[in-house]
N, C-alpha and C positions, 0 to 999 in steps of 0.2 A: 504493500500500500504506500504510498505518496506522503512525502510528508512535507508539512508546509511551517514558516514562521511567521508571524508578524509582532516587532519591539515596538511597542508605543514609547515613543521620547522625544514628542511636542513639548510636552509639559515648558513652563516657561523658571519652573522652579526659583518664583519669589521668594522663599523665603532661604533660601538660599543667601542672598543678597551678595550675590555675586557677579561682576562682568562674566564671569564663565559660565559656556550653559553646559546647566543642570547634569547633564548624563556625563558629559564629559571630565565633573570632578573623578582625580584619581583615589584608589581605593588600593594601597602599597602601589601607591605607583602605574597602574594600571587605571583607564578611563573606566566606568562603572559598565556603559551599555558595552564597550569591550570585553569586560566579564562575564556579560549576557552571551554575550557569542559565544566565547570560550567555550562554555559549558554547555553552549546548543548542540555543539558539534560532534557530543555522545549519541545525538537521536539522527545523525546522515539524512540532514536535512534534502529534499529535494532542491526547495528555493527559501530565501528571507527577505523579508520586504520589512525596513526599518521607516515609522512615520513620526519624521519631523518637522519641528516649527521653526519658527527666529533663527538663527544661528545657523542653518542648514549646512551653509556649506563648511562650518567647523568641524561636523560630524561626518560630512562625504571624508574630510581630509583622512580624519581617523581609520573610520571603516575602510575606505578604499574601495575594494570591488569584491566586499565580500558579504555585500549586502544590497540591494535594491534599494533607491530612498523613492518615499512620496512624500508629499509636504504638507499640512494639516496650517491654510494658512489663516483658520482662526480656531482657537481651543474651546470648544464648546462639548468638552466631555470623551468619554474613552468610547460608546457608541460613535462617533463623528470619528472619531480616528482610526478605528477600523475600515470606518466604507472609506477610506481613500485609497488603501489594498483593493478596492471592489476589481477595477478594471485588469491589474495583473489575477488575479486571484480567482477571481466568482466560478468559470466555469469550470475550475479543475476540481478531478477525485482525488479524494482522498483527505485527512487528518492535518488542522491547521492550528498549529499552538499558538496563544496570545501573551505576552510575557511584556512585561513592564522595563524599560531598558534603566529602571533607578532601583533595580532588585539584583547588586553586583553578588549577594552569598548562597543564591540557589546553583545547587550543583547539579554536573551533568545526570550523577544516576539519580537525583529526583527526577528531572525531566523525561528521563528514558523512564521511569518506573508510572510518570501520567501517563507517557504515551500506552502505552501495554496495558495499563488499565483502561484505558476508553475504547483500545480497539479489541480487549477482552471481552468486555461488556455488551457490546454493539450500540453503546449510548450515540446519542447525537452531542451533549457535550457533557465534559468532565471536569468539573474543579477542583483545583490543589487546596485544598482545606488544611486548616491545624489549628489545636487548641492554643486559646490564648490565655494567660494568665490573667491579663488586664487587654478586654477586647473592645475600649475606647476606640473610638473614630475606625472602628473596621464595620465594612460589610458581616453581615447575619445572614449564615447559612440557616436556610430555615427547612427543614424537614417532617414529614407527615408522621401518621401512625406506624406507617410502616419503615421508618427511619430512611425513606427514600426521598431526593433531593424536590421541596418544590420549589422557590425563590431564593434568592438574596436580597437582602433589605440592608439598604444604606444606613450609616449611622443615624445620620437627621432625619434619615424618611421613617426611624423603627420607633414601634411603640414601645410601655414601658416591657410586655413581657418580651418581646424580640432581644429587647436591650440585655435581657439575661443571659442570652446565648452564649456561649464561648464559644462554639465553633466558627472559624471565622473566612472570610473570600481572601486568598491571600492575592489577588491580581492576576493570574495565571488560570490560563482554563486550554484543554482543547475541544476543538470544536469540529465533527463532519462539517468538511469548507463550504460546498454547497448550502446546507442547512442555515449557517452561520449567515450568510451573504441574504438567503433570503428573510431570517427572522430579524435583521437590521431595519430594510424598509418598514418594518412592524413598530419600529422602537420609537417612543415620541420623549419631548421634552419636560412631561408636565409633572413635576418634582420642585421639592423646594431650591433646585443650584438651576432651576432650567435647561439643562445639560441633558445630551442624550448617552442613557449610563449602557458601557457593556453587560454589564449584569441582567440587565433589565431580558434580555435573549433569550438566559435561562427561562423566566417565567414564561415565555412567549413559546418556547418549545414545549414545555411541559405542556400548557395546555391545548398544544396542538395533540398532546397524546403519547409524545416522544419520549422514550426514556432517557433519562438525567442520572448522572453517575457523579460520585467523588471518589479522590485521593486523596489518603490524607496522609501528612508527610510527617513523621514524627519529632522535627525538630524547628518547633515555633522559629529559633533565630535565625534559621536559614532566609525566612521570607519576610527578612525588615524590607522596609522602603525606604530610602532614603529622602529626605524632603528639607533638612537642615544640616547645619553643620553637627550639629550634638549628632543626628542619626551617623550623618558621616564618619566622625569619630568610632561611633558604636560598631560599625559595619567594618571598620580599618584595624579594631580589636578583635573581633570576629572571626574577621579572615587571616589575619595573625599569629592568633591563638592556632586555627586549626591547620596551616601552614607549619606551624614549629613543631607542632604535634607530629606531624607525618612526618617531617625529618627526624626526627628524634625517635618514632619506632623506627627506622630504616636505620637505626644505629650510629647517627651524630650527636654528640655532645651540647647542648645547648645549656649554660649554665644557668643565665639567667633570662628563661622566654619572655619574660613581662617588659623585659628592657631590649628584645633582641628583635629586627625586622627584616624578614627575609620574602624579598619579591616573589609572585608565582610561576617565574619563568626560571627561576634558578636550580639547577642540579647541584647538589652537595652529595658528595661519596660518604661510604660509610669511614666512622674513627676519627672524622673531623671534631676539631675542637673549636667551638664559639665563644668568646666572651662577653661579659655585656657592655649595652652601645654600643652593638656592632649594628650594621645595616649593609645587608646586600640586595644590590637591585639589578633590574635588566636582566641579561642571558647569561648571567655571569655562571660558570662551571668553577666549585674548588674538591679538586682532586682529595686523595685519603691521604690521612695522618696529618692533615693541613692545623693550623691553628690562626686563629683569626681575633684579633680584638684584644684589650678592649676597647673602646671606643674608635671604631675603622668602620670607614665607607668605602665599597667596592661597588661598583657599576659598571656593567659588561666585560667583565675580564674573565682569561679565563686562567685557575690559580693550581699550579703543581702539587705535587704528593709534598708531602713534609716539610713544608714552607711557612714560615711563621710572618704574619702583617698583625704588627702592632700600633694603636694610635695614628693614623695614616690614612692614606685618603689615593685609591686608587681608579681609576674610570680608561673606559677602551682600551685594555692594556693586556699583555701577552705576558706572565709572569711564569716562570719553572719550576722545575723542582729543586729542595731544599736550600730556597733562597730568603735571606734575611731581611726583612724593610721593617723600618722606624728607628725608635717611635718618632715621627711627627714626619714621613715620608711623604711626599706629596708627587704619586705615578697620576703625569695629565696621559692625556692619547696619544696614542699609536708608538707607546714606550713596548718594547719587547725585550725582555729581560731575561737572560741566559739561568741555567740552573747551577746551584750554588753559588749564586752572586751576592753581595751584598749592599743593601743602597740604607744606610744609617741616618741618624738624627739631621732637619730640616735640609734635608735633600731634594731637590726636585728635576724629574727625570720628565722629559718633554719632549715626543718622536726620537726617539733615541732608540740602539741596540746596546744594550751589557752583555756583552761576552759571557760565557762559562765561567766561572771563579772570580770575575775580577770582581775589584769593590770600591764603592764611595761613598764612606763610610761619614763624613759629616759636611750640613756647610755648606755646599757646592748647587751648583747649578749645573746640570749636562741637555742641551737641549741642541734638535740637530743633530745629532753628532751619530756616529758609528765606532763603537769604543769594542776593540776585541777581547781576545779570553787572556785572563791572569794579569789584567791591568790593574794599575791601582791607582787611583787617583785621591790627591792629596788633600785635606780643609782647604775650604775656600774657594777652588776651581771653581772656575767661569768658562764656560765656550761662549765668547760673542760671537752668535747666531744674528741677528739684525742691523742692517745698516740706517734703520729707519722703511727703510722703504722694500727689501730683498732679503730673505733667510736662504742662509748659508749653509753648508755641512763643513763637521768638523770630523777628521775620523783620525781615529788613535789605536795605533796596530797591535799586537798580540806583545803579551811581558812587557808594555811600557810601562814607565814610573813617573806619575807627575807631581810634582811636588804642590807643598801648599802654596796658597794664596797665587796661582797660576793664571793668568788668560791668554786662552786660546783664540787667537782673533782670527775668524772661521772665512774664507775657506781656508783651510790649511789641514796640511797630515803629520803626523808624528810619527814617523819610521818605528819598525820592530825592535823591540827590546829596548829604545831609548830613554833616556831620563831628561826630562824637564826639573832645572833648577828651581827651587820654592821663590817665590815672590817675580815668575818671570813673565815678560808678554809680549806672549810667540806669535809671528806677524809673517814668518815665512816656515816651510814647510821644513820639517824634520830628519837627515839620512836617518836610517839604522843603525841599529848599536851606536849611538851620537850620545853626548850631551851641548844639553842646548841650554845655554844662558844668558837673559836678555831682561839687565836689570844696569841701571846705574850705578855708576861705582863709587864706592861708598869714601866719605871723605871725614875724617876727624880732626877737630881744633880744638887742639888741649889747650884749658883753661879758660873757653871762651865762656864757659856758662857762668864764672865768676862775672865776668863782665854783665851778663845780661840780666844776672842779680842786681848790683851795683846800679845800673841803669834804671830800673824800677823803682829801686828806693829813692833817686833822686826825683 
């Protein structure tokens, strides 16, 4: 059978009170109706069709081509936003899920587990139902003698017994597409919001005769909505929690989860050690026996077996195995960093290659440059990489020795095995096995600081 989606994510999400729309706040890093997809992609959708408002083409940017948009271009309720699917949608068979694109914690085996229930049943539609502890401002599932589905009743539209319901409409329903498409034309406005509600379907089917099915999902906090920032928060501990959780039965170390944040696109091996204030985001991969933190930001990098990043801050970066950085390391992009290297206290490594063994260990700046294996570079080095207007490379060959407080003023090469005198700045290119010294020659006047004494106090 055919399967269909449609993400409502018009919503204009005032209270938000954000320039940013609504769907598109991220949730670890990840936009919310991103989330939505993710997790659509366990039920091998046929087609998705996402209906937005305002901000449209913010959210083509996002999606890209992995979603159909329609534009919903005034908000007059989740009924109204549906039928603007009508025209891709109406006359196809088969199974069309509705999902809220501000619902970033519902997972994919809830959705696969709606689906299989609706097309179990042979319902015309099925909602995700779940007890609420407190079922303020939720739709009311409301159920006959026979505990089978007849309405849902809005919060404002419910009397006071409705109001005791706890079971509740979490947004989410699917729907035979046909069926759907036509019990919309049915649906009217005349409700206290004037809005034409998708709920309102259910009852329109029902009393055509059709049977009405739920799912109920047994974990109330999977199907928050997001509608403020406190929900946002709520939704970003959420998915946090149960993100750390799964690393951690797959045998990483997380010492402290309540302080540790790790993206949903991130592989961590097993034996890894985390500490806390660590944050890792993007595509980032860290290999086994790794140790991370504490307080270290990694974004898209990917990190070798036995490698410890302490206090440090690494992004787009190629890092090996059993390599040393911090604390207070600072790897920007497209740094790729040999195994067993070492890059120590306020380091900062920027498009750069480190060799295998070599080290820079304090101080320095290496940016540009191409630095080979078993090099070592001294406190203080500089590669001037910028003329202002031009970035340059600077490359330094295998078993060089640079001393401290060095600038390397780039382009230039430093032959193999050579040593750079401490406090030098190297302005032409290096032979091999050389020392290169290019410092002014030092000049002393005995006695003169008596004089510059003497001058002061006069």
């Amino acid at each position: 059978m055919s399967r269909y989606a449609i993400i409502l994510a018009a919503g204009q999400g005032t209270r938000m009170k954000s320039k940013l729309y609504k769907v598109l706040h991220p949730v670890l890093g990840r936009p919310m109706v991103q989330h939505v997809m993710e997790q659509l992609k366990a039920v091998q959708l046929n087609e998705m069709v996402t209906v937005v408002g305002h901000g449209a083409e913010k959210v083509a940017e996002h999606i890209g081509d992995q979603s159909k948009l329609v534009i919903q271009e005034e908000q007059l309720g989740t009924g109204h936003a549906v039928i603007q699917a009508e025209e891709l949608l109406k006359d196809k068979e088969g199974t069309t899920i509705v999902v809220c694109g501000d619902t970033p914690l519902i997972k994919g085996e809830t959705y696969q587990a709606l689906f299989e229930d609706h097309e179990k049943t042979g319902a015309k539609a099925t909602i995700l139902t779940a007890k609420a502890p407190n079922p303020t401002g939720y739709g009311r599932v409301i159920r006959n003698a026979e505990n089978e589905v007849e309405r849902i009743v809005e919060h404002k539209d419910a009397n006071e017994a409705e109001l005791l319901v706890e079971e509740i409409n979490t947004g989410t329903y699917c729907f035979d597409n046909k069926a759907l498409f036509s019990a919309l034309q049915q649906v009217s406005n005349d409700n206290a919001q004037g809005e034409y509600y998708l709920p309102d379907v259910i009852g329109i089917l029902r009393n055509k005769g059709e049977k009405i099915s739920a799912s109920v999902t047994g974990d109330f906090e999977e199907t928050l909505g997001v509608n403020d920032r406190v929900a946002l928060a709520q939704a970003e501990m959420t998915l946090k929690k149960r993100i750390n959780e799964q690393h951690m039965r797959n045998g990483v170390t997380i010492l402290d989860p309540t302080n540790t944040y790790i993206g949903p696109d991130v592989r961590i091996e097993q034996d890894v050690l985390i500490h806390p204030g660590t944050i890792i985001k993007g595509e980032s991969v860290i290999k086994t026996d790794a140790e991370i933190g504490p307080h270290t930001e990694i974004v898209d990098c990917s990190v070798g077996e036995a490698t410890v990043i302490r206090q440090s801050v690494a992004r787009n970066s190629q890092i090996g195995s059993r390599v040393q950085i911090g604390p207070f390391a600072h790897i920007r992009p497209e740094a790729n960093i040999g195994d067993e290297a070492k890059i120590g206290n306020f380091v900062e490594i920027k498009k750069a290659v480190i060799g295998d063994k070599s080290k820079v260990s304090h101080l320095s700046y290496i940016g540009d440059a191409d630095v080979g294996e078993n090099v070592n570079v001294g406190c203080g080095t500089i590669t001037v990489n910028y003329d202002g207007k031009n970035k340059y490379l600077t490359k330094i060959e295998d078993d060089s020795f640079i001393g401290c407080n060095s600038n390397l003023i780039a382009p230039v090469t430093v032959g193999k095995g050579s040593y750079v005198a401490a406090g030098s700045t190297i302005t032409k290119d290096v032979p091999g096995d050389s020392l290169s010294v290019a410092r002014a020659r030092q000049t002393n006047k005995e006695g003169y600081a008596s004089k510059i004494k003497n001058r002061k106090k006069d």
